[in-house]
C-alpha positions in Angstrom: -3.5 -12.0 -12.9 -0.7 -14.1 -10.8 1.6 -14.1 -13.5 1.2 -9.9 -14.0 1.6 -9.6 -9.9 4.3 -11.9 -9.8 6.5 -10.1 -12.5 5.5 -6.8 -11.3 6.8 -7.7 -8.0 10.0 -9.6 -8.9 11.2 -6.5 -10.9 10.2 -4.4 -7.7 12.3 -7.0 -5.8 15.4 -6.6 -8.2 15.3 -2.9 -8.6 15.1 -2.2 -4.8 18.1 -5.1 -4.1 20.0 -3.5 -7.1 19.4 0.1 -5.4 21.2 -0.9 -1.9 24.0 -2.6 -3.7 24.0 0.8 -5.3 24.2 2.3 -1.1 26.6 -0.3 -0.4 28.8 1.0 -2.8 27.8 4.7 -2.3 28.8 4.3 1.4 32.2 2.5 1.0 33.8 4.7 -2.0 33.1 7.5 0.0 30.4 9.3 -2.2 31.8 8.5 -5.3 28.5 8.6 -7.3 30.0 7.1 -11.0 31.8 4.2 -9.4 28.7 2.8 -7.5 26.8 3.2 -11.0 29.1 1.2 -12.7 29.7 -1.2 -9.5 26.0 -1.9 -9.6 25.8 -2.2 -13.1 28.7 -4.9 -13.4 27.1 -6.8 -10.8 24.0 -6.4 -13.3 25.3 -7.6 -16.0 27.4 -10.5 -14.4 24.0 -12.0 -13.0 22.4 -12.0 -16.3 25.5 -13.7 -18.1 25.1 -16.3 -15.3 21.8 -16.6 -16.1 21.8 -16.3 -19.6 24.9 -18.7 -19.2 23.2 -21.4 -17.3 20.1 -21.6 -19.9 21.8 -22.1 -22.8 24.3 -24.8 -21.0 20.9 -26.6 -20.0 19.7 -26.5 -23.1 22.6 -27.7 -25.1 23.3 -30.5 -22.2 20.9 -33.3 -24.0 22.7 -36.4 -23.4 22.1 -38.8 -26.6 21.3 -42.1 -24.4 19.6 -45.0 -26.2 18.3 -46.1 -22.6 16.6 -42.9 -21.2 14.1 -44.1 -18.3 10.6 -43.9 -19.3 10.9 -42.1 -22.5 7.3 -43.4 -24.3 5.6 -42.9 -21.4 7.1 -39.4 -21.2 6.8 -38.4 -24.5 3.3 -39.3 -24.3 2.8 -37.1 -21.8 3.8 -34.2 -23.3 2.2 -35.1 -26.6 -1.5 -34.9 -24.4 -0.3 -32.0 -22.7 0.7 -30.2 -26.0 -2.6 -31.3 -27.3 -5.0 -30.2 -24.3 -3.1 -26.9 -24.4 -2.2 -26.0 -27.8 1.7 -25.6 -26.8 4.8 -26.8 -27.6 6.9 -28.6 -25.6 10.8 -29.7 -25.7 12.2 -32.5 -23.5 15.8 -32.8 -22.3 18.0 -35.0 -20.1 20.9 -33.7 -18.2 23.2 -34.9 -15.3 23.3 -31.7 -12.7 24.4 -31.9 -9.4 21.2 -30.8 -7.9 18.1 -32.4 -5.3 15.9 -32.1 -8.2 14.5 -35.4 -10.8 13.6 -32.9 -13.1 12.4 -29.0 -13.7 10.7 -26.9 -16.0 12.4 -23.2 -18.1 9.7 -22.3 -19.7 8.1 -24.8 -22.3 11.8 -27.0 -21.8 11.0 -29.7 -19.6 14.6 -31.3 -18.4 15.3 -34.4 -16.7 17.9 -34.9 -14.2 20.0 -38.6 -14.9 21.8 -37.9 -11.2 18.8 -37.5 -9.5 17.7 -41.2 -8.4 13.7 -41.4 -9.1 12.6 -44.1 -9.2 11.1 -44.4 -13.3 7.5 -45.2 -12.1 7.3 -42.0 -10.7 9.1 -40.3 -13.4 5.8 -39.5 -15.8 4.2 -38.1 -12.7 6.8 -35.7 -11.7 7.2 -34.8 -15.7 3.3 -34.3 -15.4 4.1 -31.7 -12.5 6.7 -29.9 -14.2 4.7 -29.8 -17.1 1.8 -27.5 -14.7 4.4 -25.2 -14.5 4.8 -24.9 -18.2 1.1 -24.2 -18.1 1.4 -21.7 -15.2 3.3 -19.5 -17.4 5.3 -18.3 -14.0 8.3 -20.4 -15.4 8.3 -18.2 -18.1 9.1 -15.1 -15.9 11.6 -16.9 -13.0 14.9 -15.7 -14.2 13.6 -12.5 -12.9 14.3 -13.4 -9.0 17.3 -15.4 -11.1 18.7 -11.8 -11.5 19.0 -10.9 -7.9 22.6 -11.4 -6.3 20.8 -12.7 -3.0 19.2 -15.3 -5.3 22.4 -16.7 -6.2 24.5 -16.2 -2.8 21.0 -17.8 -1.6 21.6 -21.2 -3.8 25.2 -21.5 -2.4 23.7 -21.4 1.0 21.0 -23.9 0.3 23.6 -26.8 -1.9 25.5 -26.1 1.0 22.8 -27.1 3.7 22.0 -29.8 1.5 25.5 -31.6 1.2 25.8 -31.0 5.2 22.7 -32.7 5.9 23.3 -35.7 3.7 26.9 -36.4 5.7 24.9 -38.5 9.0 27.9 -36.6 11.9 26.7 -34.6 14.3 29.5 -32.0 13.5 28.1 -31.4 9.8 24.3 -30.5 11.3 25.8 -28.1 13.8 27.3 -26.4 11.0 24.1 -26.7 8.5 22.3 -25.2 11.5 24.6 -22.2 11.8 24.5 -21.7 7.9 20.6 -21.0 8.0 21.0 -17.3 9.5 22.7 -16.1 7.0 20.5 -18.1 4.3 17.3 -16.7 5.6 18.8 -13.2 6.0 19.8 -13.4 2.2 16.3 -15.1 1.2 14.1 -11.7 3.3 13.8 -10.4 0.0 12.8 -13.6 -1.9 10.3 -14.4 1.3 8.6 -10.9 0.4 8.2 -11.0 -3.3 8.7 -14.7 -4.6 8.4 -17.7 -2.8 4.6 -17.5 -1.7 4.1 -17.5 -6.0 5.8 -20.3 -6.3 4.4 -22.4 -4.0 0.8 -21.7 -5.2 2.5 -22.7 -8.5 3.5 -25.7 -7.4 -0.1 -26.8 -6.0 -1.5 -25.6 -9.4 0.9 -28.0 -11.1 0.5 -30.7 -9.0 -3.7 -29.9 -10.1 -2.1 -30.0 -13.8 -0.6 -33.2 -13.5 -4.1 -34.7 -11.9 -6.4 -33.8 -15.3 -3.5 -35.0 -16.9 -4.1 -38.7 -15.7 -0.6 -38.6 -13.9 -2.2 -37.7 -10.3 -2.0 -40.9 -8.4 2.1 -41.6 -9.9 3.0 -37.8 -8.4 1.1 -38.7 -5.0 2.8 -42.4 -5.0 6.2 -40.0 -5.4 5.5 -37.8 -2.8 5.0 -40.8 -0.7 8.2 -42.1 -0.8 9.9 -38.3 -0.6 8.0 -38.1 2.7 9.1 -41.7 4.1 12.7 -41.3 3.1 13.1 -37.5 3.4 12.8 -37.2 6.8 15.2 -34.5 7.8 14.1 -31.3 9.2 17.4 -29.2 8.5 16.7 -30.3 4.8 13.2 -29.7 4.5 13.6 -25.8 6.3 16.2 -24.9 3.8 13.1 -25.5 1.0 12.1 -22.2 1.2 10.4 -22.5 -2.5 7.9 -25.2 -2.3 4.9 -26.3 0.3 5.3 -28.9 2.9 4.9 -32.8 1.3 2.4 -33.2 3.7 0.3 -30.2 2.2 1.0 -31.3 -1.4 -0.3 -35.2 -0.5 -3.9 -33.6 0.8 -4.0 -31.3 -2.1 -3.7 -34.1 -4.6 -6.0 -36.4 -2.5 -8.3 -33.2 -2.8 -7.8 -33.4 -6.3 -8.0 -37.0 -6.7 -11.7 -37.2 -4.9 -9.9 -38.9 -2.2 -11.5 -38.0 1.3 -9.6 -38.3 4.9 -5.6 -37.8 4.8 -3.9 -40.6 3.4 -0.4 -41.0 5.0 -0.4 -44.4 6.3 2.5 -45.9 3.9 2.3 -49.6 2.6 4.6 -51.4 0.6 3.5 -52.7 -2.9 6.4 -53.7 -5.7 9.2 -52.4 -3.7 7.1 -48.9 -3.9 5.7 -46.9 -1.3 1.7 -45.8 -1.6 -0.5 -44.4 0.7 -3.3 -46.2 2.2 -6.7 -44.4 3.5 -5.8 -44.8 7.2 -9.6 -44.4 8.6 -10.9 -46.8 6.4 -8.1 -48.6 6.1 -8.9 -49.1 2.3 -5.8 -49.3 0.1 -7.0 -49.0 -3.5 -3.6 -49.6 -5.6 -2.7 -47.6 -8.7 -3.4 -48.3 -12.0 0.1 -48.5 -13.3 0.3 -51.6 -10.9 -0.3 -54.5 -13.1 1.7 -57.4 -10.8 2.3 -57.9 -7.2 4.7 -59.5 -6.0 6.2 -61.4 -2.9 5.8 -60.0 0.1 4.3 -56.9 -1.4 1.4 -55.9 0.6 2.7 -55.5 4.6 -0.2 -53.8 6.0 -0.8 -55.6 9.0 -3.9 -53.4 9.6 -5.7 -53.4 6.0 -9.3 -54.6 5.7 -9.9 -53.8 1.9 -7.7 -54.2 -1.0 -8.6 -53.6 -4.5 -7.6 -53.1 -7.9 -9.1 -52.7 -11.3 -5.7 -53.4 -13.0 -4.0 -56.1 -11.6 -3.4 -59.0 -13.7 -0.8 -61.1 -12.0 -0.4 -61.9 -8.4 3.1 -63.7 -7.4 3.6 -66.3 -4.1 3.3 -65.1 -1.0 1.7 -61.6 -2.4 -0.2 -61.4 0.8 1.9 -62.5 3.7 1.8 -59.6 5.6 -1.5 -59.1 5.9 -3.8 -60.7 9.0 -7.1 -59.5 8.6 -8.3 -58.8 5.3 -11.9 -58.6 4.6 -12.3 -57.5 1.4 -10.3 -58.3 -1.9 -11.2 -57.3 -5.3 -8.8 -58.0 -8.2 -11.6 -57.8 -11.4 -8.7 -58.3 -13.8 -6.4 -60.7 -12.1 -5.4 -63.9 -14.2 -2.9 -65.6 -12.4 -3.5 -66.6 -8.7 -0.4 -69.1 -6.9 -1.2 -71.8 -4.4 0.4 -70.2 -2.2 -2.0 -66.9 -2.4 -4.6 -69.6 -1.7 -2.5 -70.7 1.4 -2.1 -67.1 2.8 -5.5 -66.4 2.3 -6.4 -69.1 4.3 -4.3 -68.0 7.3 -6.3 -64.7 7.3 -8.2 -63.8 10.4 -11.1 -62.8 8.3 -11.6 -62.4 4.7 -14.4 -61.4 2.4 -14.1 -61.6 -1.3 -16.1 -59.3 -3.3 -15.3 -60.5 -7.0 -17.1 -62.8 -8.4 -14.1 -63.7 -11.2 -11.7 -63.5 -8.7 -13.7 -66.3 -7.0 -14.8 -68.2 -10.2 -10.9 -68.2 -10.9 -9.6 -69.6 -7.9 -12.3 -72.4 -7.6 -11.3 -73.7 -11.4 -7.8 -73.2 -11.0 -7.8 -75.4 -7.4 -9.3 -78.1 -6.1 -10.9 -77.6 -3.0 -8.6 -79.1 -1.0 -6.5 -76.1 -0.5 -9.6 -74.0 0.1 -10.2 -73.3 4.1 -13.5 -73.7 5.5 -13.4 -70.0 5.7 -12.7 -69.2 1.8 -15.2 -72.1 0.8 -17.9 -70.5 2.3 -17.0 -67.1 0.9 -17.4 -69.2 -2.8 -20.7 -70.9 -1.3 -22.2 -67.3 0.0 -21.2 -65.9 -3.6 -22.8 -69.0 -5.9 -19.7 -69.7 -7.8 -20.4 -73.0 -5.7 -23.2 -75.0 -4.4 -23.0 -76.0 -0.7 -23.5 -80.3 -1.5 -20.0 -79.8 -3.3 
């Protein structure tokens, strides 16, 4: 039914912008009725070449790279999603000077090499892309494509873009003025597009979820929201929701309840811990952690079902953890031990965890603290 409105509504869109280019030119050759036809209808026909044009370019861009980031993963992605939804899908990487890891023309998912996402987000944000493949709308967006104001609009917005990434005071001023005229060219797109494909975007975001790829997109959002901070840059995204919308939907979508945007630190990558509880439950593509990883000074539970590996000093940010469950973790450092034992408080809740530490140690390096905590959970009797 979306799909039907939304290309019902987009040819409204391009017949009525078509009809006052038609005025434009009606009103400045003085009446001359055949000119302003053919005016109008070169203008026409230039926008679809461009269009047109730009697909084919895309699709012929595919760069032969022994080394493409996350390609199994990937590719196994869109195996499941051609198997869940009985469709064909074609993958291609491209370098493209545009704010975007990767996008979706219909069933062609493409990749952007120039883009700098970091590769364990990648299969989330292919995930996403993938929705819209689903969503069908893709299918139907060279429609607003066709539009004169959609392409005037794109100059305005790569323009914002490379203003706000210059840090001078001069640049924003002008990125500031630019957004008049961008929002004057965009009325029509406000009307008839825009609010489509943001309740595309949500959908895909649901897409990537049942996919299994959920918690990567989220963990990619995350660091978009930490890092993207500007305001200039995030009102000249006219076609998607806010990040902060997006994050609760896919919480939503996740079964996680309150809003998650304190950020920690795991692994050099930024993930969102449940700031009323203060529960961070790391990902399952998080299989090590490493120095100096966990810095949230205010945590009280930390847990994992997929962690195998924790490396020294893992835990030195933390001050007052009171739960800890690793049930897969199989190497534990001394100096875990040692940062454990400077914890105000701490309450381990797995009994390998436990049984692991106290073979692996002598007791010795245990506190007084973290020996009872292996009394109170039998892995130990008290005499010892």
């Amino acid at each position: 039914m979306k799909k039907g409105l939304f290309i019902v509504l987009n040819l409204i869109s391009v017949i009525i912008e078509y009809l006052l280019i038609y005025l434009f030119f009606r009103f400045i050759l003085k009446r001359v009725f055949l000119v302003s036809v053919i005016m109008t209808l070169v203008i026409l026909l230039v926008m679809v070449f461009i269009v047109v044009f730009a697909n084919v370019i895309l699709r012929k861009s595919k760069i032969e790279d022994k080394n493409r980031p996350c390609e199994e993963e990937i590719l196994k992605i869109i195996d499941k999603c051609s198997l869940v939804y009985n469709k064909k899908f074609y993958l291609h990487y491209v370098s493209a000077p545009q704010p975007n890891p990767a996008w979706c023309i219909s069933n062609h998912i493409y990749i952007n090499n120039q883009y700098r996402c970091s590769n364990i987000y990648l299969p989330g944000v292919v995930a996403h892309e993938l929705g819209h493949a689903i969503s069908g709308i893709s299918n139907y967006t060279f429609i607003p494509s066709l539009k004169m104001s959609s392409f005037i609009s794109r100059v305005f917005y790569l323009t914002i873009v490379a203003l706000v990434n210059v840090d001078k005071k001069v640049t924003n001023i002008i990125a500031n003025i630019f957004f008049i005229p961008y929002y004057i060219v965009n009325l029509n797109n406000l009307i008839f597009t825009y609010h489509f494909l943001k309740e595309d975007e949500i959908a895909a975001n649901s897409v990537a979820a049942k996919l299994g790829y959920g918690e990567y997109l989220r963990c990619y959002y995350g660091e978009v929201l930490k890092y993207d901070d500007n305001k200039l840059f995030r009102k000249a995204d006219l076609m998607h929701p806010s990040i902060e919308l997006m994050i609760n939907k896919l919480n939503f979508e996740l079964g996680i309840k309150n809003e998650l945007l304190d950020i920690y630190y795991i692994d050099n990558i930024l993930l969102l811990a449940n700031v009323k509880t203060k529960t961070f439950n790391i990902p399952k593509f998080i299989t090590e952690i490493y120095p100096n990883a966990i810095n949230g000074s205010n945590l009280v539970k930390i847990t994992s079902d997929y962690v195998e590996k924790i490396h020294y000093n893992a835990f030195k940010g933390c001050n007052n953890i009171e739960v800890l469950s690793f049930k897969n973790v199989k190497e534990f450092p001394i100096s875990v031990i040692n940062n454990l034992n400077k914890l105000e408080t701490i309450k381990i809740d797995d009994l390998n965890i436990l049984n692991n530490i106290y073979i692996k140690y002598p007791n010795r390096l245990f506190s007084k603290k973290l020996y009872n905590s292996l009394v109170k959970n039998g892995i130990i009797k008290e005499d010892e």
